[in-house]
C-alpha positions as CSV (number, residue, x, y, z in Angstrom):
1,X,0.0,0.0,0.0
2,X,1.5,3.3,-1.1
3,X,2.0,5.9,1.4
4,X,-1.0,9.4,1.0
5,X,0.7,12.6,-0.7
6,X,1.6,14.9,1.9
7,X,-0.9,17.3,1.1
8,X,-3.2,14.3,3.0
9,X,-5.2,14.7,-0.8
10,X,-5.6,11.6,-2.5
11,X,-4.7,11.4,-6.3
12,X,-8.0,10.9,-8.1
13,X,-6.5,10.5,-11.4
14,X,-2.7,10.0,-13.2
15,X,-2.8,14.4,-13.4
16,X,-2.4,14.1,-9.7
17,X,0.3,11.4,-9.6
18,X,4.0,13.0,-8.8
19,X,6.0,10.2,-10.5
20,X,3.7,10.9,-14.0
21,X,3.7,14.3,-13.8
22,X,7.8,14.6,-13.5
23,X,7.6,12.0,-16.6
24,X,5.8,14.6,-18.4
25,X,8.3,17.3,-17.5
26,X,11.2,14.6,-18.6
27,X,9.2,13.9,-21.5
28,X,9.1,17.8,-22.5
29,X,12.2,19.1,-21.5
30,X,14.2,16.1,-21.8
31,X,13.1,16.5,-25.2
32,X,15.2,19.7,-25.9
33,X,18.6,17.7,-24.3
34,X,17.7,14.9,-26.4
35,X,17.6,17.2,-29.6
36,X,20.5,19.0,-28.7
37,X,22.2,15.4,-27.9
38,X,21.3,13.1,-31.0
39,X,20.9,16.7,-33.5
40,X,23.8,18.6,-32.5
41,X,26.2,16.0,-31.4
42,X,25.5,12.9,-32.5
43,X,24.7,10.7,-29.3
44,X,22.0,9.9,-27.3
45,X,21.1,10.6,-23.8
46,X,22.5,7.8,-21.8
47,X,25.4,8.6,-23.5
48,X,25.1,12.0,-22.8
49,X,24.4,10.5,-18.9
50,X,27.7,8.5,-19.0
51,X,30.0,11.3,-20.9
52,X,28.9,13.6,-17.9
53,X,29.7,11.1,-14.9
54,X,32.8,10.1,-16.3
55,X,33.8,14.3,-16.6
56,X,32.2,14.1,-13.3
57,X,34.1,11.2,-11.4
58,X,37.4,10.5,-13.9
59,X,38.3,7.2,-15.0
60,X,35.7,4.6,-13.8
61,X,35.0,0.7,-14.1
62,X,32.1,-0.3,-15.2
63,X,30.3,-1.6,-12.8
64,X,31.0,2.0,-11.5
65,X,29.8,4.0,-13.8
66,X,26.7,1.5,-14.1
67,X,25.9,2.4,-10.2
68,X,26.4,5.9,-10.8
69,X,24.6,6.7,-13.4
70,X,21.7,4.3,-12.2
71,X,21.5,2.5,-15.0
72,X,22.0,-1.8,-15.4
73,X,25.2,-3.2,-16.3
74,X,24.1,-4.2,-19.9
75,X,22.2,-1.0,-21.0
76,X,26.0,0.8,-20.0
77,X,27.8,-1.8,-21.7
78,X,26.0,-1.1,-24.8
79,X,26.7,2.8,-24.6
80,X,30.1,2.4,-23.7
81,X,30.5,0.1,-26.6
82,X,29.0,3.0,-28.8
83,X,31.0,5.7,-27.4
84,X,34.2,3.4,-27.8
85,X,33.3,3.6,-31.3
86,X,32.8,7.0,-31.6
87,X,36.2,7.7,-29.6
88,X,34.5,9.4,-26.9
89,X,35.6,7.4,-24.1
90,X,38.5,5.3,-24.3
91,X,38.6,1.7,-22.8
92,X,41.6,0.2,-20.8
93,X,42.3,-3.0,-19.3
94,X,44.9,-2.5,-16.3
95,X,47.6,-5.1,-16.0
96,X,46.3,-7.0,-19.2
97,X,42.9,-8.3,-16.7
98,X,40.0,-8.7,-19.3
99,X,37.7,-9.0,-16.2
100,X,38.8,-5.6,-15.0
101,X,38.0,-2.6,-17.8
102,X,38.4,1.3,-16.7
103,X,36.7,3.5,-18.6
104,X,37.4,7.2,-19.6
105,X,37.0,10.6,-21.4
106,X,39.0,10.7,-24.5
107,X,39.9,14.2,-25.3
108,X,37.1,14.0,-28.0
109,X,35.2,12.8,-25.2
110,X,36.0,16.0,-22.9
111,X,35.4,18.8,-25.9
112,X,32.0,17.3,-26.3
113,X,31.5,17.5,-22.8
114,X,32.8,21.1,-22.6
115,X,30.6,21.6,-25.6
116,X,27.2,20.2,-24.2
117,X,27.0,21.1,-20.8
118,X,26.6,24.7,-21.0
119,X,23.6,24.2,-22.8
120,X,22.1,21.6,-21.2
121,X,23.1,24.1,-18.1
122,X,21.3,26.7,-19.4
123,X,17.8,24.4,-20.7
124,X,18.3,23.8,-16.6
125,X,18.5,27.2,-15.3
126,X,15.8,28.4,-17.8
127,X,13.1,25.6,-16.5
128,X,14.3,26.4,-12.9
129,X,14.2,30.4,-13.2
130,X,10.5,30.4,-13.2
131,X,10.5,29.6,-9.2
132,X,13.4,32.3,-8.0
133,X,16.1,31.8,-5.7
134,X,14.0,31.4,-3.1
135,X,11.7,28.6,-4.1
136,X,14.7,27.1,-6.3
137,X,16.6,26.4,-3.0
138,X,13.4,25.3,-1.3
139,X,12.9,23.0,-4.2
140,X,15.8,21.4,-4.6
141,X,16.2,20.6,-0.7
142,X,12.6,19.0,-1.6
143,X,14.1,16.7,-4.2
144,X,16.8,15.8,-2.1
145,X,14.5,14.6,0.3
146,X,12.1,13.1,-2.3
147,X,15.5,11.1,-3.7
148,X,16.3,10.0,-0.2
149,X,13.0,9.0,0.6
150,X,12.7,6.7,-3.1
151,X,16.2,5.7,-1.9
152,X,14.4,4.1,1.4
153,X,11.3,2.6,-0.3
154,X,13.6,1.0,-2.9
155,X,15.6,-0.8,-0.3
156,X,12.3,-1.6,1.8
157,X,10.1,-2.3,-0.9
158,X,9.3,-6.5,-1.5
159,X,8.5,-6.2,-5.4
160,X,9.4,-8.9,-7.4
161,X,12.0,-8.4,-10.7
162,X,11.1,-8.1,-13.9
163,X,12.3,-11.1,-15.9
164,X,12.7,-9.2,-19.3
165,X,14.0,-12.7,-21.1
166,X,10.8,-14.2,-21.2
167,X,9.3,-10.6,-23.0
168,X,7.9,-8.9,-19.7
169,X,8.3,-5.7,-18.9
């Protein structure tokens, strides 16, 4: 049984459901990063997601990067694989261990970064500026709490896994 909003207001339809409501602002917004992404510079998002962690964090494994940008291990294997091919990250294999693969930024890989940021920065602070400081900071302590919160009911939460082999989803 899911928890009532705050607001003690039950949703009575998916309008009034937080989850599809921030979808629809992905969906819309996203939308501009994803044009800007696959348009201007020839990737796609999760790519875009994994050229940003790696600026973010350095030289990574795998599994690493995986857990930090929230994503599974074969849905980052198959970007990386991509950006490998588009020398955008570079893939090394320390003391010749095929079991062990750090991953990171080629300097192709960095100048799209440096390119693509600053816009996706400013999509960001355009969407943001129409709360103010004021209800920016309040919001984003909000998500922070929200992400903690999701963070708690993840590790709580009894649902079963999706076996996506046998065409579930």
């Amino acid at each position: 049984m899911c928890p009532a909003p705050v607001s003690g207001r039950s949703p009575r339809s998916l309008d009034d459901l937080l989850l599809y409501r921030l979808s629809r602002l992905l969906a819309v917004a996203g939308g501009m990063v994803t044009r800007l992404c696959e348009g201007r510079f020839g990737i796609t998002r999760r790519e875009w997601r994994l050229i940003a962690m790696l600026a973010r964090h350095g030289e990574l494994g795998s599994s690493q990067l995986a857990e930090h940008a929230q994503l599974d291990r074969a849905r980052t294997s198959k970007a990386v694989s991509s950006l490998v091919a588009k020398q955008l990250v570079s893939r090394t294999q320390p003391g010749g261990d095929r079991r062990h693969v750090l991953l990171c930024l080629t300097p192709a890989g960095q100048a799209l970064y440096d390119a693509l940021f600053p816009l996706v920065s400013e999509i960001n602070m355009e969407l943001l500026g129409v709360l103010g400081p004021e209800r920016e900071q309040a919001f984003d302590a909000m998500m922070r709490e929200m992400q903690e919160r999701a963070g708690q009911m993840v590790a709580q939460a009894a649902l079963p896994k999706v076996d996506r082999r046998r065409g579930n989803r």
